[in-house]
VODRENDO-98659 format. One record per atom (N, C-alpha, C): residue number from 1; residue in one letter; atom name; x, y, z. Coordinates in steps of 0.001 Angstrom, whole numbers, plus 500000, padded with zeros to 6 digits. Last residue first. Layout:
N
@resi NUM	resn a	name CA	px X	py Y	pz Z
...
END
This chain:
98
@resi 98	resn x	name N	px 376636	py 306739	pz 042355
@resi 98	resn x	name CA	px 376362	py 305179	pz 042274
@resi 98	resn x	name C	px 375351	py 304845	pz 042943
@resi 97	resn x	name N	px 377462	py 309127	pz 043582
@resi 97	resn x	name CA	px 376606	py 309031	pz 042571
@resi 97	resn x	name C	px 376313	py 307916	pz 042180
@resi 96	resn x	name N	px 378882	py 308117	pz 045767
@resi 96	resn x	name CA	px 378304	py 308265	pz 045658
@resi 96	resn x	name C	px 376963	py 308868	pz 044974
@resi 95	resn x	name N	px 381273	py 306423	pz 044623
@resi 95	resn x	name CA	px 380517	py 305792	pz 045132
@resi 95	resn x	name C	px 378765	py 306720	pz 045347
@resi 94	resn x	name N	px 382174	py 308583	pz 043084
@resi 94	resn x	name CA	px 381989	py 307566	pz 042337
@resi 94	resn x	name C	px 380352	py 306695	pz 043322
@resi 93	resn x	name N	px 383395	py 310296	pz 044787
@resi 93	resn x	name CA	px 382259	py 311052	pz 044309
@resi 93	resn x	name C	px 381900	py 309443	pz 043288
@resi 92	resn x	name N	px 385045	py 308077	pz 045861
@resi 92	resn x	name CA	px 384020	py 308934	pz 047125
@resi 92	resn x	name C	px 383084	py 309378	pz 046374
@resi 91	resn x	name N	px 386892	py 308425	pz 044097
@resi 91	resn x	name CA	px 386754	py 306683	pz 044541
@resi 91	resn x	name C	px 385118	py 307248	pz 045259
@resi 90	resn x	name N	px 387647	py 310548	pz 043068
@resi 90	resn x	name CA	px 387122	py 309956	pz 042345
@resi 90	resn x	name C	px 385919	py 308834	pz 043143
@resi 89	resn x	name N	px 389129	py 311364	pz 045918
@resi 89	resn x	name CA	px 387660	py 311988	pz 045516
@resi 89	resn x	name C	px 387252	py 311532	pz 044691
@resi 88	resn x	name N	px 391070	py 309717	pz 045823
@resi 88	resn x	name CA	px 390122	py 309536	pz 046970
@resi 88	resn x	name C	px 388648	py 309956	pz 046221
@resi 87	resn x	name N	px 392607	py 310757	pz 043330
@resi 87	resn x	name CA	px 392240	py 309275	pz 043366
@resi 87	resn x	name C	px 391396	py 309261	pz 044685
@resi 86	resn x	name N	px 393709	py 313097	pz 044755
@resi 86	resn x	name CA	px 392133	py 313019	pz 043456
@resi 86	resn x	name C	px 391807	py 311596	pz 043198
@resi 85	resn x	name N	px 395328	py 312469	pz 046216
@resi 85	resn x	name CA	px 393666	py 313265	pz 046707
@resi 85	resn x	name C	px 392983	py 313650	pz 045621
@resi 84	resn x	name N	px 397102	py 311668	pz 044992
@resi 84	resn x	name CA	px 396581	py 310559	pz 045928
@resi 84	resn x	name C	px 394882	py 310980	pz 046046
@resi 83	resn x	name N	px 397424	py 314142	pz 043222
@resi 83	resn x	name CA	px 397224	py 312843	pz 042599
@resi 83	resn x	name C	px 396408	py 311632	pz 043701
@resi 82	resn x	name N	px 398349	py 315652	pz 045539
@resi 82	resn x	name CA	px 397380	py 315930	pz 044870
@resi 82	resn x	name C	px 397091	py 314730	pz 044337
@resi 81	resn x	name N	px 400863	py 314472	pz 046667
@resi 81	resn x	name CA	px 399940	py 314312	pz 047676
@resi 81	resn x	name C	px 398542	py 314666	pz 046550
@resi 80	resn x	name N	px 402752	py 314162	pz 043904
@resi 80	resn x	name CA	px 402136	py 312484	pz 044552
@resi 80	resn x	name C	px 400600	py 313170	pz 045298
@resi 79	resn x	name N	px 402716	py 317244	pz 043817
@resi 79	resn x	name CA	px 401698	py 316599	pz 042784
@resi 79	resn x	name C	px 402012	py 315165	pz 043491
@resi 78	resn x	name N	px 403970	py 318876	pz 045667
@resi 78	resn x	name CA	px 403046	py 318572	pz 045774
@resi 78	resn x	name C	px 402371	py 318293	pz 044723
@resi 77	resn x	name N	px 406829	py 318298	pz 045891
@resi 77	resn x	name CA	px 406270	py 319233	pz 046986
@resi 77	resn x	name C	px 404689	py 318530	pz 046508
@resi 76	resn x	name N	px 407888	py 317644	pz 043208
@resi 76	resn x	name CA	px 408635	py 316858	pz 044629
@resi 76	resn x	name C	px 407489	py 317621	pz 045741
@resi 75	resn x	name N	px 406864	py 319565	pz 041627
@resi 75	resn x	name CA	px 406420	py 317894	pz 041344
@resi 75	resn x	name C	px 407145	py 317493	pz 042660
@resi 74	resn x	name N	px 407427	py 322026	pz 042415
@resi 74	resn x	name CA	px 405833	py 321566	pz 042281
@resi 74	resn x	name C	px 405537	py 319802	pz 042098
@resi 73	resn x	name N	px 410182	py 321846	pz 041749
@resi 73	resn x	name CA	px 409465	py 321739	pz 043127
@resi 73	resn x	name C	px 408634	py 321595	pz 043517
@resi 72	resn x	name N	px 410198	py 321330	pz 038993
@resi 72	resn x	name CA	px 410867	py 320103	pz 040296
@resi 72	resn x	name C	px 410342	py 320730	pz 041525
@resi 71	resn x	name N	px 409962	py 323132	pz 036971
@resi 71	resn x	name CA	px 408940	py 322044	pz 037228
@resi 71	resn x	name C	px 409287	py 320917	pz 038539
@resi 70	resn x	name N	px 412581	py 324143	pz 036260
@resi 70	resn x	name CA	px 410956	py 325065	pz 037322
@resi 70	resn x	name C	px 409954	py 324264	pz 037671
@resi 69	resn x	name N	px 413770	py 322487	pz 035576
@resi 69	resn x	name CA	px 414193	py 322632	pz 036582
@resi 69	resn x	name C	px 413180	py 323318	pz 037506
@resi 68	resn x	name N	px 413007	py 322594	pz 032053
@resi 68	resn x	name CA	px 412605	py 321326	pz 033169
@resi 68	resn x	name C	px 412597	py 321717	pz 034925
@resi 67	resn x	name N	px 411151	py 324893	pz 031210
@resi 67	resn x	name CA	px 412233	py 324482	pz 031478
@resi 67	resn x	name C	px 412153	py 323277	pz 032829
@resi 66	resn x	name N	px 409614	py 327401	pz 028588
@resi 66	resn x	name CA	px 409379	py 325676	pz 029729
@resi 66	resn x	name C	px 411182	py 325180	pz 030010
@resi 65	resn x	name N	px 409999	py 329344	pz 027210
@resi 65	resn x	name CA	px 410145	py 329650	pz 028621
@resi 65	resn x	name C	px 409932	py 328490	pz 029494
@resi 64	resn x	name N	px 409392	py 328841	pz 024406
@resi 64	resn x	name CA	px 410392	py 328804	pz 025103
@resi 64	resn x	name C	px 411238	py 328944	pz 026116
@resi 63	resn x	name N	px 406881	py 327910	pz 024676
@resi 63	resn x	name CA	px 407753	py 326613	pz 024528
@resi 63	resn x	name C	px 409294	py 327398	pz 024831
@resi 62	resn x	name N	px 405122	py 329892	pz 024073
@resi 62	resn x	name CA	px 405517	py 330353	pz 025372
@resi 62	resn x	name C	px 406483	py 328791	pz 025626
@resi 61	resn x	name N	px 403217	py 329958	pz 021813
@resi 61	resn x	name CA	px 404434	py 330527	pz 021809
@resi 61	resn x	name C	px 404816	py 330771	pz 023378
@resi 60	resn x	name N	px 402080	py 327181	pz 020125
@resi 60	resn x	name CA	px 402769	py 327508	pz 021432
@resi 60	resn x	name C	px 403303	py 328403	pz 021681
@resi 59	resn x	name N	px 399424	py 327155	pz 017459
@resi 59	resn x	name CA	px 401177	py 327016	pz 017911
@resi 59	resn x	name C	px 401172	py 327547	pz 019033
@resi 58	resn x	name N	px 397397	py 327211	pz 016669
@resi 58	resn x	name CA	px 397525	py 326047	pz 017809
@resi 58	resn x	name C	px 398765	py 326324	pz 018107
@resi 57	resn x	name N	px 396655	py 329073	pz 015128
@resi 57	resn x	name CA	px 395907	py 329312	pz 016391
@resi 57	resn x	name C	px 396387	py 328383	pz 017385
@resi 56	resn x	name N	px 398527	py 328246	pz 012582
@resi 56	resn x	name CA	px 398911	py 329091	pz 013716
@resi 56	resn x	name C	px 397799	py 329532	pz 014684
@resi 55	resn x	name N	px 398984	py 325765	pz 011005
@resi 55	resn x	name CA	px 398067	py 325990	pz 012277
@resi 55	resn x	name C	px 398530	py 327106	pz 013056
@resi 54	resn x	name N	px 401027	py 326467	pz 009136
@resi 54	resn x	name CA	px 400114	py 326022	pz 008871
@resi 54	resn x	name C	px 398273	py 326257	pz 010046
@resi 53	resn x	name N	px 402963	py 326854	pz 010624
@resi 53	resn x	name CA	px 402112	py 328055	pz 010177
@resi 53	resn x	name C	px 401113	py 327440	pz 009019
@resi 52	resn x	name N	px 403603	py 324706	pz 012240
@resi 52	resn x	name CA	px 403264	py 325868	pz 013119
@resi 52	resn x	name C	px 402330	py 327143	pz 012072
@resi 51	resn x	name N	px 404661	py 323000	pz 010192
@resi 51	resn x	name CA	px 403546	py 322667	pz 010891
@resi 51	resn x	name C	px 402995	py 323939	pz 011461
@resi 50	resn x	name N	px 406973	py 324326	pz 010103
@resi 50	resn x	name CA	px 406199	py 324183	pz 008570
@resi 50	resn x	name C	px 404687	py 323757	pz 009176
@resi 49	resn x	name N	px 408827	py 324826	pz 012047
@resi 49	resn x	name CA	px 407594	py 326049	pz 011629
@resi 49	resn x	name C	px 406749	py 325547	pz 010327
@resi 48	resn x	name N	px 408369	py 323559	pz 015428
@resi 48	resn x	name CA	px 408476	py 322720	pz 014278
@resi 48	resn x	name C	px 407623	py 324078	pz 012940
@resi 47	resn x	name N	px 409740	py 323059	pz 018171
@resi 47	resn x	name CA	px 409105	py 324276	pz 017210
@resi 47	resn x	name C	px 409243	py 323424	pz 015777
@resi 46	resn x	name N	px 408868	py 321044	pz 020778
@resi 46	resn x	name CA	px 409732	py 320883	pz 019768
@resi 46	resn x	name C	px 408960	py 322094	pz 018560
@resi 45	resn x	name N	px 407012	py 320602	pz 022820
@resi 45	resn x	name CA	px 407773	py 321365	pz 023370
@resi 45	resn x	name C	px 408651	py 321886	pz 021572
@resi 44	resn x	name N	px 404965	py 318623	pz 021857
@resi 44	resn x	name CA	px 404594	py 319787	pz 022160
@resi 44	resn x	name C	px 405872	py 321093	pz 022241
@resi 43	resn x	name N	px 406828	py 316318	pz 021603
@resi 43	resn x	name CA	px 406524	py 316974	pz 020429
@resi 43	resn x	name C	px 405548	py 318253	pz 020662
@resi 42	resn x	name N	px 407109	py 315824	pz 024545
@resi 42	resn x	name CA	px 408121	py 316006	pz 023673
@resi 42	resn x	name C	px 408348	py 316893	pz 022022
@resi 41	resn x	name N	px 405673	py 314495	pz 026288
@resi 41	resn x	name CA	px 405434	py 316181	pz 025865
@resi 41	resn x	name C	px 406242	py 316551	pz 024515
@resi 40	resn x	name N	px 407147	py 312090	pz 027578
@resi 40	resn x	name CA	px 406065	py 312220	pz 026883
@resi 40	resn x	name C	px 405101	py 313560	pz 025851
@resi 39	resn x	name N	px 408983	py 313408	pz 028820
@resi 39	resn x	name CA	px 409344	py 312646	pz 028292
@resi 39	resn x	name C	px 408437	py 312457	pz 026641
@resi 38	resn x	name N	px 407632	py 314755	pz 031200
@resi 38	resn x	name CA	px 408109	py 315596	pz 029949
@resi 38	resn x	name C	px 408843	py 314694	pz 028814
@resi 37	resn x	name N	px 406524	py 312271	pz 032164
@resi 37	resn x	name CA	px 405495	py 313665	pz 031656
@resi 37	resn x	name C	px 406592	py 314569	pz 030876
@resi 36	resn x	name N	px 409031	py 311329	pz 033284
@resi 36	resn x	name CA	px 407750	py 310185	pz 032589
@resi 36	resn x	name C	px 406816	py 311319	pz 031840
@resi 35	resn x	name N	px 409578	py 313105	pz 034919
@resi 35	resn x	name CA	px 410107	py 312755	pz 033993
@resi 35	resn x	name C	px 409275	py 312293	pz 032716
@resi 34	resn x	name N	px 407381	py 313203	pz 036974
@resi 34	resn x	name CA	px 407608	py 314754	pz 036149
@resi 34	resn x	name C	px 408457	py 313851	pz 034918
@resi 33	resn x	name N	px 407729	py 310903	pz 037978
@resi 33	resn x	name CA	px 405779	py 311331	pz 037048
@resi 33	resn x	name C	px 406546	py 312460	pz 036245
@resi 32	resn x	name N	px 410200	py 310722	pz 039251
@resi 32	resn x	name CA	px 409294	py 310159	pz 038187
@resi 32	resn x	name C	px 408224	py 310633	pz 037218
@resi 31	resn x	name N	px 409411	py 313246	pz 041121
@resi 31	resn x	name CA	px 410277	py 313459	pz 040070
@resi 31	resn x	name C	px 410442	py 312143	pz 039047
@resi 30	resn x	name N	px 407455	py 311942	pz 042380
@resi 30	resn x	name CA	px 406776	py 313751	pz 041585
@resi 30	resn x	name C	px 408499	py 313473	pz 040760
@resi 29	resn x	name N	px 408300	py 309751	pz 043223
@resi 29	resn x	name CA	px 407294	py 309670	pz 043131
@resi 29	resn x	name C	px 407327	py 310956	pz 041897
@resi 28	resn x	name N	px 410733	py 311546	pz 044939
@resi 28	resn x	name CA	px 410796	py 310541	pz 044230
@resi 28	resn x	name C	px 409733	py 310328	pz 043506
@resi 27	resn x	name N	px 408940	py 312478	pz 047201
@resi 27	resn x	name CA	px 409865	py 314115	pz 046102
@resi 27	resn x	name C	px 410025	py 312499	pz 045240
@resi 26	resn x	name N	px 407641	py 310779	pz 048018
@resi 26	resn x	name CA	px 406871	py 311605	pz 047628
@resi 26	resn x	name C	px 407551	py 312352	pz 046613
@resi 25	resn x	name N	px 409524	py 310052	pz 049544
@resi 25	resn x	name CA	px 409060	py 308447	pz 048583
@resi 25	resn x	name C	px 408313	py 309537	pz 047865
@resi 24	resn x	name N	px 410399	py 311842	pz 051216
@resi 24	resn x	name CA	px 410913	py 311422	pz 050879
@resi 24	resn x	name C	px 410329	py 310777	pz 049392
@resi 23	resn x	name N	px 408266	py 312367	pz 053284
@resi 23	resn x	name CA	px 408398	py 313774	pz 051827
@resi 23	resn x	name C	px 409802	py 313059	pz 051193
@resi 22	resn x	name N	px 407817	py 310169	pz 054333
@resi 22	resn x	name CA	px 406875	py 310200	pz 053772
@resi 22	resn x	name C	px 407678	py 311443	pz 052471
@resi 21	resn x	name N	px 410439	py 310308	pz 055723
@resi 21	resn x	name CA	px 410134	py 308943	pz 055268
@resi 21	resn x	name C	px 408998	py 308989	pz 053610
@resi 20	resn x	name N	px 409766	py 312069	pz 057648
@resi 20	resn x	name CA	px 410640	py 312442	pz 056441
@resi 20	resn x	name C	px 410678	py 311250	pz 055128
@resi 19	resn x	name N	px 407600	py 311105	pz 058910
@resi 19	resn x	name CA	px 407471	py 312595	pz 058314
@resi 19	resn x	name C	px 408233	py 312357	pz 056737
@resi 18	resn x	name N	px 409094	py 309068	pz 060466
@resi 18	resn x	name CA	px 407948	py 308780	pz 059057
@resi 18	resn x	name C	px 407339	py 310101	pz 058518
@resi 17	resn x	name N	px 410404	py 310298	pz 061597
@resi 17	resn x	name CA	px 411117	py 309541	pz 060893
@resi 17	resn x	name C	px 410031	py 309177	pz 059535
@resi 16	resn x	name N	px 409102	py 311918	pz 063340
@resi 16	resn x	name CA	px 410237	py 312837	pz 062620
@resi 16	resn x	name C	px 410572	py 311908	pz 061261
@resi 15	resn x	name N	px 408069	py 309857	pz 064932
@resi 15	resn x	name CA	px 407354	py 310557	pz 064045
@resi 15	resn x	name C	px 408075	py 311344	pz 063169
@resi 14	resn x	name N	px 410539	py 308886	pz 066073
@resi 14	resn x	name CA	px 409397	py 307790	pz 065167
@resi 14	resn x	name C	px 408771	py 308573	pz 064381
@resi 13	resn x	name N	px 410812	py 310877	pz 067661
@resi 13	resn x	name CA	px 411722	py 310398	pz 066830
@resi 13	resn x	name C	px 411343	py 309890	pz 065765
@resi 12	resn x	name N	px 408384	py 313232	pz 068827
@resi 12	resn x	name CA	px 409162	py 311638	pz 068797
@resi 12	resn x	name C	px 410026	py 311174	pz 067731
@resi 11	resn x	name N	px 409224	py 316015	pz 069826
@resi 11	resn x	name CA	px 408673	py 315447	pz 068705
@resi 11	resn x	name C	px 409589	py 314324	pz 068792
@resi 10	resn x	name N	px 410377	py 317590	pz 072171
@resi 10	resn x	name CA	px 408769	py 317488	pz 072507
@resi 10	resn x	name C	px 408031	py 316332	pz 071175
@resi 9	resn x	name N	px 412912	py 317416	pz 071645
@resi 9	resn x	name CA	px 412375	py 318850	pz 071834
@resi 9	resn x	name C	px 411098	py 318865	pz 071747
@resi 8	resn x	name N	px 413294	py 314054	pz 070824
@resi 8	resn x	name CA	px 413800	py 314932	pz 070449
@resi 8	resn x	name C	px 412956	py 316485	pz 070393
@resi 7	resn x	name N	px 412629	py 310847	pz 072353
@resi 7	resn x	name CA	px 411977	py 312444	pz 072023
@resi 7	resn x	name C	px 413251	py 313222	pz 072089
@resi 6	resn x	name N	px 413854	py 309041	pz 073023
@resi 6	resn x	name CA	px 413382	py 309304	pz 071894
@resi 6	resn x	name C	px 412530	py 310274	pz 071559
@resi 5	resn x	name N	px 414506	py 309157	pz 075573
@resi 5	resn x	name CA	px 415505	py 309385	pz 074573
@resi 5	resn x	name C	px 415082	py 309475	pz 073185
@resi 4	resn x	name N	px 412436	py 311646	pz 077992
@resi 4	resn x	name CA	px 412848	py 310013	pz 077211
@resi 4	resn x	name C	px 414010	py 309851	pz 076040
@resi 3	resn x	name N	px 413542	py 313503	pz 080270
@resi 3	resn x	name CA	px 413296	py 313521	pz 078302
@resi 3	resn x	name C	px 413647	py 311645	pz 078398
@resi 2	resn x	name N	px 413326	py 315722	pz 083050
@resi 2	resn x	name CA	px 413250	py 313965	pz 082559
@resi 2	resn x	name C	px 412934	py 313867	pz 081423
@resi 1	resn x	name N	px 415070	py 317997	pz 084471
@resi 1	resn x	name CA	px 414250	py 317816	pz 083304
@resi 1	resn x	name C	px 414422	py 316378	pz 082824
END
């Protein structure tokens, strides 16, 4: 059996490398944005009751089931690749209603 050395079980090395390369800069990327986004949420998340019953059609009642940690796999897995693929479709449905 003749294997080049850079194939590893039929998948090139190179490619393994920019696979991981890629879900790398990506889980980074989604755990920025996620920060930067709950950072910013801040006064959504915060019970505040003199405000709350004043407006009670707007109060939140589910602030106390948000938790940062449930939000890390959806942001490392797949909000960079969504975000990229709504910046395409803007750029595409732009041009062509233009």
């Amino acid at each position: 059996m003749d294997m080049d050395k850079r194939e590893v079980e039929g998948i090139q090395s190179s490619y393994m490398l920019t696979v991981g390369l890629y879900f790398g800069v990506q889980a980074i990327i989604g755990v920025v944005a996620l920060e930067y986004a709950w950072a910013r949420t801040k006064r959504f998340r915060e019970v505040d009751e003199k405000r709350d019953s004043m407006f009670p059609q707007f109060r939140r009642n589910d602030v106390s089931h948000w938790s940062r940690w449930k939000f890390y796999p959806g942001a490392m897995l797949l909000m960079p690749t969504r975000l990229f693929l709504l910046a395409i479709d803007g750029v595409f449905l732009t041009t062509i209603v233009t």
